[in-house]
DOMI-679500 format. One record per atom (N, C-alpha, C, O): residue in three letters; atom name; z, y, x. Coordinates in steps of 0.02 Angstrom, whole numbers, m for minus. Atoms other than C-alpha are relative to their C-alpha. Layout:
BEGIN
+------+------+--------+--------+--------+
: resn : name :      z :      y :      x :
+------+------+--------+--------+--------+
:  ALA :   CA :      Z :      Y :      X :
...
+------+------+--------+--------+--------+
This chain:
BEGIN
+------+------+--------+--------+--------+
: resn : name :      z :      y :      x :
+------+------+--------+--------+--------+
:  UNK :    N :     70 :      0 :    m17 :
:  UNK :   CA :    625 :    208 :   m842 :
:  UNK :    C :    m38 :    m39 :    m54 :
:  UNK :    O :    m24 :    m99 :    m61 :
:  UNK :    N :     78 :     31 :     43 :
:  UNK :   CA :    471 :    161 :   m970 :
:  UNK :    C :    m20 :    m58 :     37 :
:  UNK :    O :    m41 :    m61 :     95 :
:  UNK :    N :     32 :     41 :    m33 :
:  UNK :   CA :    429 :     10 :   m948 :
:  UNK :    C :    m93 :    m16 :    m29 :
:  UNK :    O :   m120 :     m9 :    m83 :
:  UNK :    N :     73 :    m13 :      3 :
:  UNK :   CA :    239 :    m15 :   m912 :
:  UNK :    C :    m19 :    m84 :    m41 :
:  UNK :    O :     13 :   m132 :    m17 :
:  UNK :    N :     22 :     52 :     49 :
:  UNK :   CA :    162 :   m163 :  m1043 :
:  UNK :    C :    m55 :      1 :    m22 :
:  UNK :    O :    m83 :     54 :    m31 :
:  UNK :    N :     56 :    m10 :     35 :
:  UNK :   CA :     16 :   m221 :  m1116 :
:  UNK :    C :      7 :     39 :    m79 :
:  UNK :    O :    m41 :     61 :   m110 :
:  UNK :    N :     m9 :    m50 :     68 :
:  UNK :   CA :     74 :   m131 :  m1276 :
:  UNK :    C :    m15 :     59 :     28 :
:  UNK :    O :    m70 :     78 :      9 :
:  UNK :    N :      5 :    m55 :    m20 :
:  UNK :   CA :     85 :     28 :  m1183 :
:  UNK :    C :    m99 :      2 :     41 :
:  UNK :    O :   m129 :     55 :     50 :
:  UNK :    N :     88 :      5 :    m21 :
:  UNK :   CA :   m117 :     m8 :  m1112 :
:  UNK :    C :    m18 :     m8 :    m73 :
:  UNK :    O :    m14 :     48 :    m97 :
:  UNK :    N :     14 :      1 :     51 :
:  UNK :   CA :   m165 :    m56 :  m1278 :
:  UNK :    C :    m14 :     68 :    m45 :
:  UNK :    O :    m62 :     96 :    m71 :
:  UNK :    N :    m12 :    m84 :     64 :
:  UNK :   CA :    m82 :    110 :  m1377 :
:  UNK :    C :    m71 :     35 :     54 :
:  UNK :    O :   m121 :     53 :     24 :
:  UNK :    N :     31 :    m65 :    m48 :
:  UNK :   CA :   m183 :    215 :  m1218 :
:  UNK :    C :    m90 :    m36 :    m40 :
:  UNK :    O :   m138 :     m3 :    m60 :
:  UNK :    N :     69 :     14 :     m3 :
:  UNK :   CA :   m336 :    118 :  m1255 :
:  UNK :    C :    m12 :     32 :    m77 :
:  UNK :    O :    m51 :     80 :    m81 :
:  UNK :    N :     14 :    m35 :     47 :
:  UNK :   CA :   m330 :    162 :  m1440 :
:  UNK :    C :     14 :     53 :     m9 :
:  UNK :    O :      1 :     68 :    m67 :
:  UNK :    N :      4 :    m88 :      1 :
:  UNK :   CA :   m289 :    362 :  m1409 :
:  UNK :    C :    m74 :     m9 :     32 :
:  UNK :    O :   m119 :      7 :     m6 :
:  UNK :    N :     69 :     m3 :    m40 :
:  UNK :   CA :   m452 :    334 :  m1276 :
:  UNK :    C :    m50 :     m7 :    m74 :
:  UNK :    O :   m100 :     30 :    m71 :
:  UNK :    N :     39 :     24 :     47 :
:  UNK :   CA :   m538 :    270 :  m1449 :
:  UNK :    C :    m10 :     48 :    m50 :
:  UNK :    O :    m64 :     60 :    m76 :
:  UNK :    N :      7 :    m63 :     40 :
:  UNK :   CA :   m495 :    412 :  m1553 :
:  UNK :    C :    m10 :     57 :     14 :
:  UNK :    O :    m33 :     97 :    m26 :
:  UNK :    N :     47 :    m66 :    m34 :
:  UNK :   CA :   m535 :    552 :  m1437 :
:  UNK :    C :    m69 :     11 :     16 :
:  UNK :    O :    m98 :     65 :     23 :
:  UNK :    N :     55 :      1 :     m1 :
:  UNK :   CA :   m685 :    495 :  m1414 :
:  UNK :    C :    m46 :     36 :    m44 :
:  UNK :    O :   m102 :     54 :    m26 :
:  UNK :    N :     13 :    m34 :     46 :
:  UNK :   CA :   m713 :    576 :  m1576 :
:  UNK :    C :     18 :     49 :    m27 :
:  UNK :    O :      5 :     71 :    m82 :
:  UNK :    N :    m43 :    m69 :     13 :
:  UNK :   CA :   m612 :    716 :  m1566 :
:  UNK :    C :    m50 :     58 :     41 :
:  UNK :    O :    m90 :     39 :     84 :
:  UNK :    N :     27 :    m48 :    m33 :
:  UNK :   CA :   m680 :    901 :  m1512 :
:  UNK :    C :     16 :      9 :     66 :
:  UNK :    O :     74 :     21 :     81 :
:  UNK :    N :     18 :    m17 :    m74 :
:  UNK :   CA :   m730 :    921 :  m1323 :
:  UNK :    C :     53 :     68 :     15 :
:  UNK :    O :     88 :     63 :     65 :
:  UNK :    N :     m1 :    m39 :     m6 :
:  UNK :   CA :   m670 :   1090 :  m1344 :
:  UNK :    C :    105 :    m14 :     10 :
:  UNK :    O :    144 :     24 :     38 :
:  UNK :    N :    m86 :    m11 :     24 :
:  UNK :   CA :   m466 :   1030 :  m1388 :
:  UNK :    C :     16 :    m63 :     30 :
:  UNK :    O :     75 :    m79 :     29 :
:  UNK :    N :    m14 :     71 :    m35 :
:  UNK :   CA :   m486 :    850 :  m1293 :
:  UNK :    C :    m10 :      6 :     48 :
:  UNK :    O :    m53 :     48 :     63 :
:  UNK :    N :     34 :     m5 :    m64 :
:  UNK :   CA :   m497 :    823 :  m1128 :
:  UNK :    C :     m9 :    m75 :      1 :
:  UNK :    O :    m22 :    m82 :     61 :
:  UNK :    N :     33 :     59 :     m9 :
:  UNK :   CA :   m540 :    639 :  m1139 :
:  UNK :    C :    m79 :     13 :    m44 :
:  UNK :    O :   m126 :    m24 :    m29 :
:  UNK :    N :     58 :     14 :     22 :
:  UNK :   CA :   m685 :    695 :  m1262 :
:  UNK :    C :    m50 :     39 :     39 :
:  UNK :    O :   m111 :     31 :     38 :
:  UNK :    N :     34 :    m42 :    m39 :
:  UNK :   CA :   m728 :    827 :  m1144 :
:  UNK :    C :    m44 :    m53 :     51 :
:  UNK :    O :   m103 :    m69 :     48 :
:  UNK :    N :     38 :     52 :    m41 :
:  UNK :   CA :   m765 :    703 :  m1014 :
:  UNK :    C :    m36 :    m51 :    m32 :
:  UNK :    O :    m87 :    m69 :     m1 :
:  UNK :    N :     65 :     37 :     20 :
:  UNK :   CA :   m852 :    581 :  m1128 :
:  UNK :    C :    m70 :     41 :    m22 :
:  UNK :    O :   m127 :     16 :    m25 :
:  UNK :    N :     58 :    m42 :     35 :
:  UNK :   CA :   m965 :    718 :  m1197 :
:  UNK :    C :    m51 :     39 :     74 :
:  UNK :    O :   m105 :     69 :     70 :
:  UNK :    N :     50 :    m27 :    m51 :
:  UNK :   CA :  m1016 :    766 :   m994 :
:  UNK :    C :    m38 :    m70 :      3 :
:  UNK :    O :   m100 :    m71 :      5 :
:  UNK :    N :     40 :     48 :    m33 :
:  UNK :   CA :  m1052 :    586 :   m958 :
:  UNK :    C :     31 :    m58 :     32 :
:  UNK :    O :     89 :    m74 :     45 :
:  UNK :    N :    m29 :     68 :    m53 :
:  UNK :   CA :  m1051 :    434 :   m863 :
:  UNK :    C :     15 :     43 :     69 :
:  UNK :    O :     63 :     26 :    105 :
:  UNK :    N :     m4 :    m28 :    m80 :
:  UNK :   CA :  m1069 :    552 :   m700 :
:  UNK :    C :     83 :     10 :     24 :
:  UNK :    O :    115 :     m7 :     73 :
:  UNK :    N :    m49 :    m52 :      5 :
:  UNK :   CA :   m921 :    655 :   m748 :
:  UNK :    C :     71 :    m57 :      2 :
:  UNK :    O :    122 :    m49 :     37 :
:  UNK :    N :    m64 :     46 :      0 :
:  UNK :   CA :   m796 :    509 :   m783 :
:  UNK :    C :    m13 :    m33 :     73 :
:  UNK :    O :     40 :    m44 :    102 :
:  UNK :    N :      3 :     21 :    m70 :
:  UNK :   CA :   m871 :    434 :   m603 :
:  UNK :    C :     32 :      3 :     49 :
:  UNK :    O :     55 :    m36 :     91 :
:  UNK :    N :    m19 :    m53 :    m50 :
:  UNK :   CA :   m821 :    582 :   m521 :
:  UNK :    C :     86 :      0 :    m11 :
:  UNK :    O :    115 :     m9 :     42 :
:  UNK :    N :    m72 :     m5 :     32 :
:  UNK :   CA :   m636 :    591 :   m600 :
:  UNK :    C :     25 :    m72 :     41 :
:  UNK :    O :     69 :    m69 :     84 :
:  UNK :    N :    m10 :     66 :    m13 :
:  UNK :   CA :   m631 :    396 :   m562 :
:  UNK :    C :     m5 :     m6 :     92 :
:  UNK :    O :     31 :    m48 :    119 :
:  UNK :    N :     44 :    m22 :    m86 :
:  UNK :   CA :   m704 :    434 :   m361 :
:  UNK :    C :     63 :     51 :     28 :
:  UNK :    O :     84 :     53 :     86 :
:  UNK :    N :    m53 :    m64 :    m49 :
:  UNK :   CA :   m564 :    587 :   m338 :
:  UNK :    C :     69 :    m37 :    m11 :
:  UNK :    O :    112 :    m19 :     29 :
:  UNK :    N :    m86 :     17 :     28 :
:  UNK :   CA :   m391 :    492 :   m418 :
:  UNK :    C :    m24 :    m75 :     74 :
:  UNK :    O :      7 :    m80 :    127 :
:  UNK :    N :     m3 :     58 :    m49 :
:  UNK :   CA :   m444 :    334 :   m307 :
:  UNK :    C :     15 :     42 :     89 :
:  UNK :    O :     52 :     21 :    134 :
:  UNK :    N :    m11 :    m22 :    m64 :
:  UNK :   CA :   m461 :    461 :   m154 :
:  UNK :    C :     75 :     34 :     m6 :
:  UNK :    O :    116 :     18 :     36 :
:  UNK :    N :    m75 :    m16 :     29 :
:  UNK :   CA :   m300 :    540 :   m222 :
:  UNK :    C :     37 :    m44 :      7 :
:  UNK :    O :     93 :    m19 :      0 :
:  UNK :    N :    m46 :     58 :      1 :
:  UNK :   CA :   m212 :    379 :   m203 :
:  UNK :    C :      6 :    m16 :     73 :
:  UNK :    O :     60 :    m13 :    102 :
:  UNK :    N :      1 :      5 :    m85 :
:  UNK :   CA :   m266 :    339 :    m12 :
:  UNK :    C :     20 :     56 :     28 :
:  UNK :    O :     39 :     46 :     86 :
:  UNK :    N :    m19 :    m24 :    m50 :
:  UNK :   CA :   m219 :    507 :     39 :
:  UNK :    C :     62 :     m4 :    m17 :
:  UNK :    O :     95 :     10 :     34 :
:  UNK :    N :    m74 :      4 :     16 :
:  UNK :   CA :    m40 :    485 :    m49 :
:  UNK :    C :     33 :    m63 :     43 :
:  UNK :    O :     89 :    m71 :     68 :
:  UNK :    N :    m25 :     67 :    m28 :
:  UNK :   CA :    m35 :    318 :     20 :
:  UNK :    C :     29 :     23 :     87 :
:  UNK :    O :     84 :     21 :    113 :
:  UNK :    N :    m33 :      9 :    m64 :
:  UNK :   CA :    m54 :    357 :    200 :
:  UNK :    C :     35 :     86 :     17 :
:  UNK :    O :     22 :    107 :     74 :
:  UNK :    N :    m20 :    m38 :     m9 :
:  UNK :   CA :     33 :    516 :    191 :
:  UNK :    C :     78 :    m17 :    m15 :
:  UNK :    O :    122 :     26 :     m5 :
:  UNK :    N :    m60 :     37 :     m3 :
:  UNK :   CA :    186 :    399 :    153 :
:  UNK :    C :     40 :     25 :    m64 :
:  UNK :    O :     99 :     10 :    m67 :
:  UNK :    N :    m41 :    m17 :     61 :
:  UNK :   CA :    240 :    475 :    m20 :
:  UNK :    C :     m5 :    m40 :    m55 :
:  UNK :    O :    m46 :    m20 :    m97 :
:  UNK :    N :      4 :     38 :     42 :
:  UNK :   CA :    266 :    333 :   m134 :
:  UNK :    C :     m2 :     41 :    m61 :
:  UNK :    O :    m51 :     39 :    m98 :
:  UNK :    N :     m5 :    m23 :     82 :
:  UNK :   CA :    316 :    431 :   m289 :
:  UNK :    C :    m62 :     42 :    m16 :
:  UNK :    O :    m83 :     55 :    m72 :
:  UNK :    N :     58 :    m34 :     28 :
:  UNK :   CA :    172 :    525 :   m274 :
:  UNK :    C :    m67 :    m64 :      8 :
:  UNK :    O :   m120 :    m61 :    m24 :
:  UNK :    N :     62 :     67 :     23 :
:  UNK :   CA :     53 :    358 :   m258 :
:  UNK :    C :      0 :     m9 :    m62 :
:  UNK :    O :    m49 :     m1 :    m98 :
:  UNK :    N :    m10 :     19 :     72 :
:  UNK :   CA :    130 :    309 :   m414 :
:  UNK :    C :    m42 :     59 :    m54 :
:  UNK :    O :    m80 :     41 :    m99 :
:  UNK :    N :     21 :    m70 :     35 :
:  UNK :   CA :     79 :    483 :   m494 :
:  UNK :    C :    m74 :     m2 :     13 :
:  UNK :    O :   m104 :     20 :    m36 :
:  UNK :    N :     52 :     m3 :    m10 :
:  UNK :   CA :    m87 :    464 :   m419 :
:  UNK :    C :    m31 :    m77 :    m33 :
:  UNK :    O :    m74 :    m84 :    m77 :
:  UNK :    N :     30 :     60 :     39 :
:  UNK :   CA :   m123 :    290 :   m465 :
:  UNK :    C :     m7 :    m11 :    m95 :
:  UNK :    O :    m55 :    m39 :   m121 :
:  UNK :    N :     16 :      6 :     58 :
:  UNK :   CA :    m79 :    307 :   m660 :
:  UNK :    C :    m60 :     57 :    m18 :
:  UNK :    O :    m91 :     52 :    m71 :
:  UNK :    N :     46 :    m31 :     15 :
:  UNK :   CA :   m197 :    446 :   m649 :
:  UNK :    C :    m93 :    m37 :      6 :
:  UNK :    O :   m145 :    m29 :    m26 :
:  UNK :    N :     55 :     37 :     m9 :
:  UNK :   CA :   m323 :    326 :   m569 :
:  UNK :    C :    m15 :    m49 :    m57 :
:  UNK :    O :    m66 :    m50 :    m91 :
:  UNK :    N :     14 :     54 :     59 :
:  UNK :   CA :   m295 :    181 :   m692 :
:  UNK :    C :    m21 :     39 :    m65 :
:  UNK :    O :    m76 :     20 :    m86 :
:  UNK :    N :     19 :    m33 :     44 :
:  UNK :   CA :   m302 :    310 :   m844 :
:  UNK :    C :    m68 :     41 :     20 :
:  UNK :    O :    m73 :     90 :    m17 :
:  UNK :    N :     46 :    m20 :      0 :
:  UNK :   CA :   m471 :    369 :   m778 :
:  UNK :    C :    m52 :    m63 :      6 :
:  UNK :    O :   m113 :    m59 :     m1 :
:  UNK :    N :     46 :     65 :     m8 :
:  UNK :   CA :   m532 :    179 :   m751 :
:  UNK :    C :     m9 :     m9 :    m59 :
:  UNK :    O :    m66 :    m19 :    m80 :
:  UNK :    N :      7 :     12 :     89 :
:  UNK :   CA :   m477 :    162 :   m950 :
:  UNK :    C :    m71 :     44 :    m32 :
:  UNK :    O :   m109 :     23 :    m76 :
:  UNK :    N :     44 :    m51 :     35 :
:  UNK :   CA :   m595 :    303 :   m992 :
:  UNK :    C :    m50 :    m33 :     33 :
:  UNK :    O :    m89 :    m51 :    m10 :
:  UNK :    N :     78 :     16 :      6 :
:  UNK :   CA :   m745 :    235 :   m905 :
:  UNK :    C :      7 :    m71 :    m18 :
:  UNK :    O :    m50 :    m95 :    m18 :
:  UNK :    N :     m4 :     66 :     19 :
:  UNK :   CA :   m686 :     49 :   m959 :
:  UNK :    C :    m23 :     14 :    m90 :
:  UNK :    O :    m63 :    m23 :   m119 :
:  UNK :    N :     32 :    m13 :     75 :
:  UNK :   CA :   m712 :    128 :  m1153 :
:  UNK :    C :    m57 :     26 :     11 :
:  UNK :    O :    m92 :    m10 :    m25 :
:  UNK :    N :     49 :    m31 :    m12 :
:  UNK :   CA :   m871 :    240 :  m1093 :
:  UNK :    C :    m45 :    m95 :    m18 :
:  UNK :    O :    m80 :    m99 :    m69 :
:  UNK :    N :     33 :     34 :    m12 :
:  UNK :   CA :   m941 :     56 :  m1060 :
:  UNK :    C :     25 :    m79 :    m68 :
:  UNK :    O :     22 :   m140 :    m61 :
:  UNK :    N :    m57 :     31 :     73 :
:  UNK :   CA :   m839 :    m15 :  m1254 :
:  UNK :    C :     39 :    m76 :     42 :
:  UNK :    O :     19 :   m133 :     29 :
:  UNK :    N :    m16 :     36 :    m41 :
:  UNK :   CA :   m729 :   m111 :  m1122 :
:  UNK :    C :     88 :     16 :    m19 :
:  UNK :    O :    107 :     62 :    m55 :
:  UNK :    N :    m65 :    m11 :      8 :
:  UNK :   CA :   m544 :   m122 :  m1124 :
:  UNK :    C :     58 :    m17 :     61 :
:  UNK :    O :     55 :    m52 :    111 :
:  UNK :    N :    m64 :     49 :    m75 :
:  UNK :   CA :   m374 :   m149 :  m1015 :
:  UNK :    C :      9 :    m66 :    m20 :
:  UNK :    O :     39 :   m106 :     15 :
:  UNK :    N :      2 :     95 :     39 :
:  UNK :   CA :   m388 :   m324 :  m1121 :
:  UNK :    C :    m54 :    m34 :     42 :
:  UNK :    O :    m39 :    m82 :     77 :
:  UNK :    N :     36 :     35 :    m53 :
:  UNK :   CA :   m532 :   m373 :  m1027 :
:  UNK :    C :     22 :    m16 :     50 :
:  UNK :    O :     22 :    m74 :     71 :
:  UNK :    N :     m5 :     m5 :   m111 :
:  UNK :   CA :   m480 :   m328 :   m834 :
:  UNK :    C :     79 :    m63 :    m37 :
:  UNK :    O :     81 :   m119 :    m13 :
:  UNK :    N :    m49 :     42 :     m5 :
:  UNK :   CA :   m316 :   m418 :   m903 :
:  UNK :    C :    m25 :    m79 :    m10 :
:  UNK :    O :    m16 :   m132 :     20 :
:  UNK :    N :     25 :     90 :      0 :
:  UNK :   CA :   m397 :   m568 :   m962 :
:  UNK :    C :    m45 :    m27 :     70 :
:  UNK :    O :    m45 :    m84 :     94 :
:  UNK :    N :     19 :     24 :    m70 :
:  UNK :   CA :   m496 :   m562 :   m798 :
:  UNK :    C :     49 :    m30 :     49 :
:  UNK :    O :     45 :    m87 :     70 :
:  UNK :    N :    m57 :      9 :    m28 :
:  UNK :   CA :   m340 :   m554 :   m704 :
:  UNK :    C :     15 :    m88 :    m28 :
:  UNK :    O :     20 :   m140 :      4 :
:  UNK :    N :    m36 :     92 :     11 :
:  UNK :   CA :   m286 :   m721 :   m798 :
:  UNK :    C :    m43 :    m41 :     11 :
:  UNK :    O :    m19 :    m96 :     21 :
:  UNK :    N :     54 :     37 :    m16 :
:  UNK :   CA :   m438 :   m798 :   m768 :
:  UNK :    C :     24 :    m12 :     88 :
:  UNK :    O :     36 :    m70 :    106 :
:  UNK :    N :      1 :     34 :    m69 :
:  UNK :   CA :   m412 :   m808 :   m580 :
:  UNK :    C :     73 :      0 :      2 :
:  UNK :    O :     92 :    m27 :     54 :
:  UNK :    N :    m77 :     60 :    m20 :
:  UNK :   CA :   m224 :   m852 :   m588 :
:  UNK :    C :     m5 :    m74 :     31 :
:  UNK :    O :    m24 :   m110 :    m15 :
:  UNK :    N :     m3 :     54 :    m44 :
:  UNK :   CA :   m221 :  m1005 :   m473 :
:  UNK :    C :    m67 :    m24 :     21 :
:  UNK :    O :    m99 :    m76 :     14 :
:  UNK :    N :     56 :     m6 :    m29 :
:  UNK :   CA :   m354 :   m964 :   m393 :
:  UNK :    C :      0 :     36 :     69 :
:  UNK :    O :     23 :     92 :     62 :
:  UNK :    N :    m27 :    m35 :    m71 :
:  UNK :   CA :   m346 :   m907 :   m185 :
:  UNK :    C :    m57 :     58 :    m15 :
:  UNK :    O :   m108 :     41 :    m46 :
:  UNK :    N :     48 :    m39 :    m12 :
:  UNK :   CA :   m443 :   m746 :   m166 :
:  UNK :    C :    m66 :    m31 :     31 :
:  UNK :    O :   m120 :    m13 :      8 :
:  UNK :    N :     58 :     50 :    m66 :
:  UNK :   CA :   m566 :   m846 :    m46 :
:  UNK :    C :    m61 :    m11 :    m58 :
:  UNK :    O :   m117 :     14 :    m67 :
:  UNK :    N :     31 :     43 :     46 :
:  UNK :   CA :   m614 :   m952 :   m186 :
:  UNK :    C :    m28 :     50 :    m48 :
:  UNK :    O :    m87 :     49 :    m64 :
:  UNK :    N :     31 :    m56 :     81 :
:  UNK :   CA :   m637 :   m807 :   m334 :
:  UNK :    C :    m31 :     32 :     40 :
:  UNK :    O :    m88 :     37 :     17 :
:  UNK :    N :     72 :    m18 :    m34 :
:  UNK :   CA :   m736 :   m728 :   m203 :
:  UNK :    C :    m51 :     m9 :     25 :
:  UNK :    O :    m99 :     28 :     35 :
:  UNK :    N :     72 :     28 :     23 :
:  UNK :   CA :   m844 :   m849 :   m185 :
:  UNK :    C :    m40 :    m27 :    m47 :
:  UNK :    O :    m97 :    m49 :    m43 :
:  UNK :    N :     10 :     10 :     75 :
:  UNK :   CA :   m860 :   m884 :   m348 :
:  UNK :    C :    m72 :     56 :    m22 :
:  UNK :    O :   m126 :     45 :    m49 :
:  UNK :    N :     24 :    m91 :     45 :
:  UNK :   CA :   m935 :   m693 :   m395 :
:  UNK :    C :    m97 :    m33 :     39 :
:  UNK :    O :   m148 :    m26 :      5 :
:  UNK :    N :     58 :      3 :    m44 :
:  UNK :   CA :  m1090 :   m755 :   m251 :
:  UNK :    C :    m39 :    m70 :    m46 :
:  UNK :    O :   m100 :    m76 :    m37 :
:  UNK :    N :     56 :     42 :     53 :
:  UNK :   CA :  m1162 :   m903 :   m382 :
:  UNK :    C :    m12 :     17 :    m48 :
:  UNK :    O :    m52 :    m14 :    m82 :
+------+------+--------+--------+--------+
């Protein structure tokens, strides 16, 4: 099994970087940047509902299948907005020893 790494987010983020500039017509990541913010929304809106119905329909391997589809559609609107999986990760380390409680009341000052 592949193991999943910030190298392996990284490489995705820079293919996301170079399709961006590739033809709509032969990309399907430039396709969706060239409809829009709506269009990656919508992609981002169906893989998340894609994931809850895998979830409670009890098929793990297909969560998994649904979730990298979700995260690889979060990447695309995380570049739409020149954002990266380096950010959400450095977010992530940011609240390391931190209780949820607390980083959620944090977000309210």
């Amino acid at each position: 099994m592949a193991e999943m790494s910030k190298d392996t987010l990284a490489e995705l983020t820079e293919v996301l970087a170079q399709r961006r500039a590739a033809d709509p017509d032969k990309s399907y990541v430039a396709k969706l940047y060239s409809k829009g913010q709506d269009a990656i929304l919508k992609k981002v809106g169906e893989e998340a509902t894609e994931v809850v119905m895998a979830s409670k329909d009890q098929m793990p391997d297909q969560v998994v299948y649904e979730v990298a589809d979700l995260w690889f559609h979060s990447m695309v609107l995380l570049a739409w907005h020149g954002k990266s999986s380096q950010d959400v990760l450095a977010e992530l380390q940011r609240r390391f020893g931190l209780s949820g409680l607390e980083e959620k009341a944090s977000r309210k000052s």
